[in-house]
C-alpha positions in Angstrom: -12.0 78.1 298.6 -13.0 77.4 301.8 -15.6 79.0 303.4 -14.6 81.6 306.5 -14.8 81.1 309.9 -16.5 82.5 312.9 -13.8 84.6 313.3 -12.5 85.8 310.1 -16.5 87.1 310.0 -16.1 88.9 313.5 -12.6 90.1 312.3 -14.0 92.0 309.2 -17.1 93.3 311.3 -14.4 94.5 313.7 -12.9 96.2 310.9 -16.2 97.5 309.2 -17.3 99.0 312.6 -13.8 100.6 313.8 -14.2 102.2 310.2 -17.7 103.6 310.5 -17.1 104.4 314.0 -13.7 106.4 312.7 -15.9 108.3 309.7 -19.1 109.1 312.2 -16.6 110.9 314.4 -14.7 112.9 312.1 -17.8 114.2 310.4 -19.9 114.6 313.8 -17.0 117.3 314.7 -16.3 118.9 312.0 -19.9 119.4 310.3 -21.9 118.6 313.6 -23.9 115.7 314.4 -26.8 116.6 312.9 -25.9 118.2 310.1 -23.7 114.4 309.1 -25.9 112.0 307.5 -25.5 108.3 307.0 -25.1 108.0 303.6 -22.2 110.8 304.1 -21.0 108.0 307.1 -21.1 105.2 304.6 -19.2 107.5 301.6 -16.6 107.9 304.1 -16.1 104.7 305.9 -15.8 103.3 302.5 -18.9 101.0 302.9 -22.7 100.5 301.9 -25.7 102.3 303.3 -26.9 98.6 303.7 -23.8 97.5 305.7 -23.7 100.5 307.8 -27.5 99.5 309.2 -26.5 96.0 309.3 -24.8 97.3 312.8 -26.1 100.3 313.9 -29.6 100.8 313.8 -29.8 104.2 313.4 -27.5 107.7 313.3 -28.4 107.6 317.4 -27.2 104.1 318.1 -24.2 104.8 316.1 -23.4 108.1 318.7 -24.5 106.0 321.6 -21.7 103.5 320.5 -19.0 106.1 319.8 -19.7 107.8 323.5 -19.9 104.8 325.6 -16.6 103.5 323.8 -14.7 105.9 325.2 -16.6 106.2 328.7 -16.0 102.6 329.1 -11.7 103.1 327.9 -11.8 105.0 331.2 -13.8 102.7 333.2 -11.4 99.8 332.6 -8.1 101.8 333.0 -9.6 102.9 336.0 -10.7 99.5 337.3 -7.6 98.1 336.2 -5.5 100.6 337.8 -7.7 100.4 341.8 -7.0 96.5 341.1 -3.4 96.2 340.7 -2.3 99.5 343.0 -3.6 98.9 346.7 -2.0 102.1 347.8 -3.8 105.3 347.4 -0.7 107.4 346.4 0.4 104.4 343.9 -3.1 104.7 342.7 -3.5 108.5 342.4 0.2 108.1 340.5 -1.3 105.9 338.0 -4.7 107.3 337.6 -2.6 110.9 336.5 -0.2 108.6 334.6 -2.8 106.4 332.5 -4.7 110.0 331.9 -2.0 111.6 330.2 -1.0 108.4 328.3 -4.3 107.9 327.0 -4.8 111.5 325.5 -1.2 111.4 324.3 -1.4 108.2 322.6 -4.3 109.2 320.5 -4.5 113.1 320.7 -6.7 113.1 317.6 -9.4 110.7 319.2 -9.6 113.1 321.7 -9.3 116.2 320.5 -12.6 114.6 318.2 -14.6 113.3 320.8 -13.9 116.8 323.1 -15.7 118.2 319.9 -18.7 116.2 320.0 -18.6 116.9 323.7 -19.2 120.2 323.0 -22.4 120.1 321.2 -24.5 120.3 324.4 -27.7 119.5 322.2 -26.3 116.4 320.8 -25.3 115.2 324.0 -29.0 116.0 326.3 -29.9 112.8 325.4 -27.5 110.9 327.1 -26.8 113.0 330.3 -28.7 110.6 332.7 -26.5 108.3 331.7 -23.1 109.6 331.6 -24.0 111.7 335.2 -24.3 108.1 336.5 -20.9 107.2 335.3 -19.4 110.4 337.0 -20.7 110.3 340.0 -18.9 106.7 339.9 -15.7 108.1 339.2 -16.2 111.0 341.4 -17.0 108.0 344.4 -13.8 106.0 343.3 -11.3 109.3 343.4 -12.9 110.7 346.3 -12.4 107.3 348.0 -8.2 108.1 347.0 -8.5 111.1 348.2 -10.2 110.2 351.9 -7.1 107.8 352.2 -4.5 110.6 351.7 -5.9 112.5 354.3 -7.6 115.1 352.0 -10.5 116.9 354.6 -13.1 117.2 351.8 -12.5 114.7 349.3 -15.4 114.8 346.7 -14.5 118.5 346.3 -10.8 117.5 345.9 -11.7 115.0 343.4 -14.0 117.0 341.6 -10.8 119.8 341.5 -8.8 117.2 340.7 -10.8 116.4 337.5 -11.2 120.0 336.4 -7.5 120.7 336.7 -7.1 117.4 334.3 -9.7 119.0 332.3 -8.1 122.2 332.1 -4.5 120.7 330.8 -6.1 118.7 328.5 -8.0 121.3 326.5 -4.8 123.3 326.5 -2.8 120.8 324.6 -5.3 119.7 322.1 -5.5 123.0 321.5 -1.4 123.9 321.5 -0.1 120.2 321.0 3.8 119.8 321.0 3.7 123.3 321.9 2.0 122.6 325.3 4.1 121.1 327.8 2.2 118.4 328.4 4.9 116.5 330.5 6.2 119.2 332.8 2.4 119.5 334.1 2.2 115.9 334.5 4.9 115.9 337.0 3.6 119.3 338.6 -0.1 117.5 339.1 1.4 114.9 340.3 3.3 117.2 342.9 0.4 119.3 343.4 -2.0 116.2 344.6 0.1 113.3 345.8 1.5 113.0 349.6 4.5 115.3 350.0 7.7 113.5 350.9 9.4 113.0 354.2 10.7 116.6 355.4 9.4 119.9 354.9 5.4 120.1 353.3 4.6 121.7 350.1 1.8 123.8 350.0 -1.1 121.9 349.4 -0.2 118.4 350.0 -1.5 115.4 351.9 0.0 113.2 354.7 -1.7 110.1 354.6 -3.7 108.3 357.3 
């Protein structure tokens, strides 16, 4: 038998991470970060105690790892997204559109991480952090906004956010029940340049 490769090593340790990572979550909402420990993490993921500090370093690291994961999902879509649309409208379009598809391709990853969100102690420790990351997406909507004309764009970014917010909570808390596409297409009425002819209330005409 032939001895693996590079990356048939890097291909397990994928796998043996995405499955801690998995475990830590679940348990983190629904027993609380603290109250999780890492052998529990380790019963769960289906791995060693040994393995399991093989790549995290401690229960910490392991959060640290699971937060910036999804920070960063929402850095790229959002890099990807003010690379490929030049327009702001086409932009604001597919900044809604990638934010909807995210949370309703993988409710349950986000109906765990809102959990953790929630547990304001847990997350203390990396406020500095993660306030630094939002004022850069604040910057980068507001921007959007100030190209459709908006008069006070960092407040209509930060509104834009909490409406996002708000819709979001509400179907991970009503699912298929919630629905979740008929407010897609109202915030995208709501925020996006009104057509040629008569304005809605509340719309843009861009610069």
């Amino acid at each position: 038998m032939s001895p693996r490769t590079k990356k048939q090593f890097e291909k397990i340790r994928q796998k043996s991470t995405d499955a801690i990572k998995k475990a830590a979550m679940e348990l983190f909402a629904h027993n609380g970060y603290h109250s999780t420990s890492i052998s529990e993490i380790a019963k769960e993921a289906g791995v060693s105690k040994g393995l399991l500090y093989n790549y995290f370093d401690s229960k910490e690291a392991l959060l640290h790892d699971i937060i910036m994961e999804a920070v960063e999902m929402g850095e790229q879509a959002m890099g990807q997204i003010l690379t490929a649309e030049t327009d702001a409208a086409g932009q604001l379009r597919a900044m809604t559109e990638v934010t909807f598809g995210m949370v309703q391709k993988d409710l349950h990853y986000w109906k765990l991480m809102t959990a953790l969100a929630f547990q304001t102690d847990v997350m203390t420790g990396f406020m500095p952090e993660l306030k630094k990351k939002q004022e850069e997406a604040v910057a980068a909507i507001s921007g959007i906004f100030r190209r459709l004309g908006a008069e006070e764009p960092e407040k209509e970014a930060l509104y834009y956010g909490a409406v996002l917010d708000g819709i979001m909570l509400h179907y991970m808390q009503m699912e298929e029940n919630y629905p979740i596409e008929e407010m897609k297409a109202f915030v995208l009425k709501r925020f996006l340049p009104a057509p040629p002819g008569p304005k809605s209330i509340g719309a843009f005409e861009p610069k």
